[in-house]
N, C-alpha and C positions, 0 to 999 in steps of 0.2 A: 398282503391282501388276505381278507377273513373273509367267508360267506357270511351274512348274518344269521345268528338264531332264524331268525324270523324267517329266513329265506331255508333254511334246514330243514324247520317244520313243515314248512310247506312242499320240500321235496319228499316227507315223508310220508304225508298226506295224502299225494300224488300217487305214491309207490303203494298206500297202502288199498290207495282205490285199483290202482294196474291190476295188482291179485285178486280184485272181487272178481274183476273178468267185465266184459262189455256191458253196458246197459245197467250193471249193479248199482242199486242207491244205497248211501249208510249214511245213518245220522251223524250228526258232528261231535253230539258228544259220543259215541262213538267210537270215531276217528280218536277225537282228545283223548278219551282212555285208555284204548290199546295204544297209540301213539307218544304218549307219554308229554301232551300238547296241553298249554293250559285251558282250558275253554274260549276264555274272551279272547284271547290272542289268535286261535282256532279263526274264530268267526270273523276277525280282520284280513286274514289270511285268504281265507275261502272267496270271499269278498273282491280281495286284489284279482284272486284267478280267474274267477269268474269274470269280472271285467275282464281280463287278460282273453279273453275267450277257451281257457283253458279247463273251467268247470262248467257244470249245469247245477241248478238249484233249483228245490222248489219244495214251499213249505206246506204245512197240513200233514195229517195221519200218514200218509203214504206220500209225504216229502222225503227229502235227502239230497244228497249231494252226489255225485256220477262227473265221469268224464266225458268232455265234451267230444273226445278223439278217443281214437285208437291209443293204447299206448307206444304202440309203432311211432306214431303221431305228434307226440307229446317228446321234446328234450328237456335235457336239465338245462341248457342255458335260457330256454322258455322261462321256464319256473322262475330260476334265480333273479330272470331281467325280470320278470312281471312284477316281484319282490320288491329287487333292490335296483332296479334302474341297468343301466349298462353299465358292465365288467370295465375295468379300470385300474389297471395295478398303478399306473402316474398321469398326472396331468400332464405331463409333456408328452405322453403320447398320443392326443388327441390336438393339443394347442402348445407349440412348442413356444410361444410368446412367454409361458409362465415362468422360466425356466432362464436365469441370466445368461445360458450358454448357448439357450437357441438352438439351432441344429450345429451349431459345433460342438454340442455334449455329446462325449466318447461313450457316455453311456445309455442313451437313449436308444439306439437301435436294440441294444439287447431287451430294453423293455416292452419296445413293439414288436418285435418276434416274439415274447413272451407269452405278450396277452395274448398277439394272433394265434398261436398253437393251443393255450388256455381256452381260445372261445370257439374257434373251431373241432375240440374235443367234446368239450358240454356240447355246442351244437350237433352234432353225430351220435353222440348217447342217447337214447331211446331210451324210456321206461319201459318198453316190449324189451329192448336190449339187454337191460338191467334183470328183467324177469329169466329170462334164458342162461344168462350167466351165474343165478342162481338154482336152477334147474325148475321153474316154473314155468308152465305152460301161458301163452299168451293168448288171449281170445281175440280173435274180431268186435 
C-alpha cells in the first residue's frame, strides 16, 4: 500500500496551516510554493478537504484557506480518507467473497490486524501531535 501523492500533498498542507497557528488564513498559492505543491492540484486538494469538513475557504482580498479545527482536532487518517477514500491494504479484508480461499486464507488475518493497527495509528496522530514532536508550539 502507497499513500497517493495527492493525499501527501494534502497532509502537507494541513501541517503547513497547524504552524500558522489557529484562525491563520494563507493563500494557496502560498501553500503551493513553500509546499512544493503544484498549484492546480493544490486547488483540488483543498477542495476535497474542505468538503471533508477539514478546511475553511473563502475568496476575495482577505480570502484564504484556514483550518476548520484545532490541529488537536485534525488526524492523518482524516486527511488521507478525505483524499483517497478508506485505507485498504486488500480486498479480502473487507469482503472476503473476493478471495478463492474465503476465510480459509492463512493469510488474511494478518492483513486485518494490519490495517487495523495502520488505521488506528493515522487515527490518533494529530497534526497538534505532529507539531510538538517537532518542537512547535500548538495553538488553540
Amino acid at each position: 500500500m502507497q499513500i497517493t501523492r495527492q493525499a501527501d500533498y494534502a497532509m502537507r498542507a494541513v501541517l503547513y496551516l497547524a504552524e500558522l497557528g489557529a484562525d491563520r488564513k494563507a493563500a494557496t498559492s502560498r501553500i503551493a510554493q513553500e509546499e512544493h505543491i503544484p498549484p492546480s492540484f493544490l486547488a483540488k486538494i483543498v477542495s476535497q478537504l474542505s468538503v471533508a469538513g477539514l478546511l475553511h475557504t473563502s475568496r476575495g482580498a482577505r480570502g484564504g484557506v484556514s483550518l476548520a479545527r484545532s490541529p488537536e482536532n485534525i488526524s492523518l487518517l482524516e486527511v488521507i480518507e478525505a483524499i483517497d477514500g478508506p485505507i485498504l491494504l486488500n480486498e479480502c479484508v473487507v469482503d472476503t467473497a473476493l478471495c478463492v480461499l474465503g476465510e480459509n486464507c492463512p493469510i488474511r488475518p494478518v492483513f486485518c490486524d494490519a490495517q487495523t493497527q495502520l488505521v488506528e495509528q493515522l487515527e490518533r496522530t494529530s497534526f497538534g501531535e505532529i507539531l510538538r514532536s517537532n518542537g512547535k508550539a500548538v495553538s488553540a
